[in-house]
Structures are given as C-alpha cells and as structure tokens.
GUKOL-13826 format. One record per residue (C-alpha): residue number from 1; residue in three letters; chain; y, z, x. Coordinates in steps of 0.5 Angstrom, whole numbers. Layout:
% GUKOL-13826
NODE	num	residuo	cadena	c2	c3	c1
NODE	NUM	ala	A	Y	Z	X
...
//
This chain:
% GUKOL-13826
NODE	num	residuo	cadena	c2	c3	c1
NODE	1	unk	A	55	-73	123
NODE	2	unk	A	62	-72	123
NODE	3	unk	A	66	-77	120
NODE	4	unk	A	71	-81	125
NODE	5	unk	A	78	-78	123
NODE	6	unk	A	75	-71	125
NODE	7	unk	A	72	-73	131
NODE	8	unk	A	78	-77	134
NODE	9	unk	A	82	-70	131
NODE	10	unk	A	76	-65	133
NODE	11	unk	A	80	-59	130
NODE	12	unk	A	76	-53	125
NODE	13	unk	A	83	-56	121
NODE	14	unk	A	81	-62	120
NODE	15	unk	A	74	-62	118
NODE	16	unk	A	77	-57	113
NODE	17	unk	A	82	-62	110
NODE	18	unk	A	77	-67	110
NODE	19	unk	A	72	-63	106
NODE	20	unk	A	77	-62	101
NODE	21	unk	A	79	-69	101
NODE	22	unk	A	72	-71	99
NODE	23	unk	A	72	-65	93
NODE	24	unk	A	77	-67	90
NODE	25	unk	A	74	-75	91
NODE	26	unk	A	67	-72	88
NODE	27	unk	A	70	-68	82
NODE	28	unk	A	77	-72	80
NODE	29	unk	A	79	-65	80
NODE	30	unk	A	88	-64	83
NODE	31	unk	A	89	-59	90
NODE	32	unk	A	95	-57	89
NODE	33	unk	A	99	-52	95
NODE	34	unk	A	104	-47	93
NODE	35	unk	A	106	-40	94
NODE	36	unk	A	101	-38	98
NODE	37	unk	A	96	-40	94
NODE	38	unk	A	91	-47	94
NODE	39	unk	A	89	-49	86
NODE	40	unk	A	84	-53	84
NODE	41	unk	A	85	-55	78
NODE	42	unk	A	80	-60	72
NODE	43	unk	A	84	-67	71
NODE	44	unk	A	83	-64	63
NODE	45	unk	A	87	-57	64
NODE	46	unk	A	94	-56	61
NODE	47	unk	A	98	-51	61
NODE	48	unk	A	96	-50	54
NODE	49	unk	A	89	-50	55
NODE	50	unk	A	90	-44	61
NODE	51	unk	A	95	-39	57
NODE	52	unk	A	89	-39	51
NODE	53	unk	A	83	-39	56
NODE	54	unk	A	87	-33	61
NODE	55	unk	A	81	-28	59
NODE	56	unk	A	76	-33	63
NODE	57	unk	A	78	-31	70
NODE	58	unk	A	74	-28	75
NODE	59	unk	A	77	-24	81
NODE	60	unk	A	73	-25	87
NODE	61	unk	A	74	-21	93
NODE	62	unk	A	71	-20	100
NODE	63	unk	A	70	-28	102
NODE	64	unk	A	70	-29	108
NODE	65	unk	A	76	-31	112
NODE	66	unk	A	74	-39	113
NODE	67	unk	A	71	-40	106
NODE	68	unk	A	74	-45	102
NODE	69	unk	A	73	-48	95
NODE	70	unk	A	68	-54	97
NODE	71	unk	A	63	-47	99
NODE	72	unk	A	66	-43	92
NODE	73	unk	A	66	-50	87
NODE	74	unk	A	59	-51	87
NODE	75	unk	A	57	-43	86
NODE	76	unk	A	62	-42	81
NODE	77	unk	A	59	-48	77
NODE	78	unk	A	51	-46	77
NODE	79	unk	A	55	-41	72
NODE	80	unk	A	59	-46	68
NODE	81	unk	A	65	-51	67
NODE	82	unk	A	70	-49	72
NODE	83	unk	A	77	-50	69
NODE	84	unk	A	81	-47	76
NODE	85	unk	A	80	-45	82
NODE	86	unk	A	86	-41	86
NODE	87	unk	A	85	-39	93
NODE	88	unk	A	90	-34	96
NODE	89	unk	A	93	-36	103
NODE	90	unk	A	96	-33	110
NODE	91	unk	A	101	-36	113
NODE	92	unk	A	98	-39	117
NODE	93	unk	A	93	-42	112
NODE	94	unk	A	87	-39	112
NODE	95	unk	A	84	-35	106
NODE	96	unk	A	86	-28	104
NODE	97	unk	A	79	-27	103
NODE	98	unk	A	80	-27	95
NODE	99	unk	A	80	-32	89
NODE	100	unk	A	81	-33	83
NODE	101	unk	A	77	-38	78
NODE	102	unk	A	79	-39	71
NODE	103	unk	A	72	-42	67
NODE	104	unk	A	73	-44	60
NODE	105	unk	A	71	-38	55
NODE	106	unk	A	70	-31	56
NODE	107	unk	A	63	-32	56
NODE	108	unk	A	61	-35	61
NODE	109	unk	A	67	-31	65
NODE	110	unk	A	63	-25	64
NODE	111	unk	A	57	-27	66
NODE	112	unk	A	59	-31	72
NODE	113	unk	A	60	-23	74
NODE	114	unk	A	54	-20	72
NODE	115	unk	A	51	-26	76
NODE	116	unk	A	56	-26	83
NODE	117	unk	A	57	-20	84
NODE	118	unk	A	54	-17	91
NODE	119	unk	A	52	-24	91
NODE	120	unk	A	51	-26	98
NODE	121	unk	A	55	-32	99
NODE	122	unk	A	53	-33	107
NODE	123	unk	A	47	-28	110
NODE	124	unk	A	49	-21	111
NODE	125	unk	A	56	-23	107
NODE	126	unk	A	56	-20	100
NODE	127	unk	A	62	-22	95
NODE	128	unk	A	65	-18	90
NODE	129	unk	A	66	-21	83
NODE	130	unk	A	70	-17	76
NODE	131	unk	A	74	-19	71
NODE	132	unk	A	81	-21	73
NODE	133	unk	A	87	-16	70
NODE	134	unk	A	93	-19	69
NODE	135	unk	A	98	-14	72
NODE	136	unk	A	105	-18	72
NODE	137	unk	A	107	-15	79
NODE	138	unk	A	112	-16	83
NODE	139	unk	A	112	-11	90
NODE	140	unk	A	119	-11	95
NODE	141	unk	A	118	-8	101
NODE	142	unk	A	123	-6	107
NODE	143	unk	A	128	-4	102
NODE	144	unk	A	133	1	104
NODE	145	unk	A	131	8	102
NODE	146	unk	A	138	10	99
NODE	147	unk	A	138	4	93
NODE	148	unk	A	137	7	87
NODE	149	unk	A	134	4	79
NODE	150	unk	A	140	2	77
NODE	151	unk	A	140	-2	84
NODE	152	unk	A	135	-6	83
NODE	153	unk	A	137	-7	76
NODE	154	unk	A	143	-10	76
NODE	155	unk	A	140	-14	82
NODE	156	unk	A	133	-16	79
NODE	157	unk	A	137	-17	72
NODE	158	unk	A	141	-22	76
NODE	159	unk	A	134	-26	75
NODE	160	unk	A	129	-24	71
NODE	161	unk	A	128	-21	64
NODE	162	unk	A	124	-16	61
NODE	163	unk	A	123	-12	67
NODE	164	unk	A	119	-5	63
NODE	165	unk	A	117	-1	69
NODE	166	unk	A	119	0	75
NODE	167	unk	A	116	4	82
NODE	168	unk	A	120	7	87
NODE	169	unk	A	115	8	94
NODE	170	unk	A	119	9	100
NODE	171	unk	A	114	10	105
NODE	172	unk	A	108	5	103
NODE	173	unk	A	105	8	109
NODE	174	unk	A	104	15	108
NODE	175	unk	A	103	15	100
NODE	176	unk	A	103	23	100
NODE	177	unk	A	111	21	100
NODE	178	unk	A	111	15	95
NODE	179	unk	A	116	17	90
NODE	180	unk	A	114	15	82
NODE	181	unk	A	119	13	78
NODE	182	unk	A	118	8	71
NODE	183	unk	A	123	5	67
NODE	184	unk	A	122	3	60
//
C-alpha cells in the first residue's frame, strides 16, 4: 500500500522522493543533489577516503530512464560495500541513464563488472558495466567559430590552472569537420 503523503500528492515524483527517503533512513547513507548529479554517499566516506579509492568506480550505462538509487543500491551491494552511488540528472530530474558507483577497493569494482555487465536490471533491459576512467574534461558548446586557443586561454586561465589540452570542434554535429587542436 501507498504511504499517505503519496496518496494525498498522487505523483510518480513523489512516490520517488518517498523511496529515497526510506533509503537513506534504512542505510544512514547522505543524498545529496548537486550539479546534475544525485549522491549517495556512506556515513564513513570522507574526501580522503574517496581520492584513495578512485580506482574502485564503476561506469554503469543504458539504465532506464525511471531507475533510481533505491532500484541500483540493493544490486550494487550483492557484489560489495557501496561507498558512493552517483546518479546523473536532466533538468528536469529524471536520470540520464547513466551512474556511477564507487565500491571500496579495486577488487570488488572489477567484479561488480564481470558480474553486471549485461545484467538484466528489469525483463528485457540489460545494463552496461566498466571500469570508470577518469578524463578531467570540460566541453563548451555554441561558441563562436572565430575564437582562437589563445581566446580560450586567457579567458579559461581566468579561472582554472593546469589546462593541458585543448580541442577545437566547430561543428559537433557534423564530426567529418571537427577540427583537432591540442595544447600542451
């Protein structure tokens, strides 16, 4: 049976938000919303703990679009302790169809990929599962075809330090005239 705030709202949102609210009340685990993202996170994991563990994330792609963390939590920890579960949002809050979940060493991330990769989350939809690679990119679009890389450099050296490349794609939609141009 429905609980009674969602029988009073009615919405497909908020039977959502009220399935999260009783994750995060079982497992004591944080939610946090931020830059089009959602993270679950465990009450022990700190920064530190996360820069030392990066190798134990997991990509995990072609999740439905109405999958959320309390449907992803309890598969992910049949492999092994979750330390953070990282959904990316639209705008308008559903999932992007992709996550990211941190276990908490490398072994047990490899084979939460052996094991979920093609795993069939809901009958007839498989998900994708691999290692996650960490690529430090930032992509602009709808700029101006006549800036140059000394554009961007002074405007991105206004805010960020340690820039080693850079590529140059004016026209995303057609790639047979993306232009490549590195900066070291």
């Amino acid at each position: 049976m429905d609980s009674p705030i969602v029988q009073a709202e009615g919405g497909s949102d908020c039977r959502v938000t009220v399935r999260l609210l009783d994750l995060m009340q079982k497992t004591h685990y944080d939610l946090v919303q931020e830059n089009g993202q959602r993270r679950l996170s465990a009450p022990e994991l700190t920064k530190e703990m996360r820069d030392n563990i990066k190798s134990a994330e997991i990509f995990l792609g072609r999740l439905p679009r109405d999958c959320y963390e309390d449907e992803l939590m309890p598969v992910l920890e049949r492999i092994g302790r979750l330390m953070e579960l990282r959904l990316m949002l639209d705008f308008s809050g559903s999932t992007r169809g992709y996550a990211f979940a941190l276990f908490e060493d490398s072994k047990t991330a490899r084979r939460a990929c052996k094991i979920l990769d093609g795993y069939e989350i809901r009958p007839g939809h498989k998900i994708g599962v691999v290692k996650s690679i960490d690529n430090c990119r930032l992509f602009f679009g709808g700029v101006p075809k006549d800036k140059t890389k000394e554009d961007f450099m002074n405007e991105l050296g206004k805010i960020l330090d340690g820039i080693s490349e850079i590529y140059l794609y004016p026209n995303a939609q057609d790639r047979t005239q993306n232009r490549e141009e590195k900066w070291y």
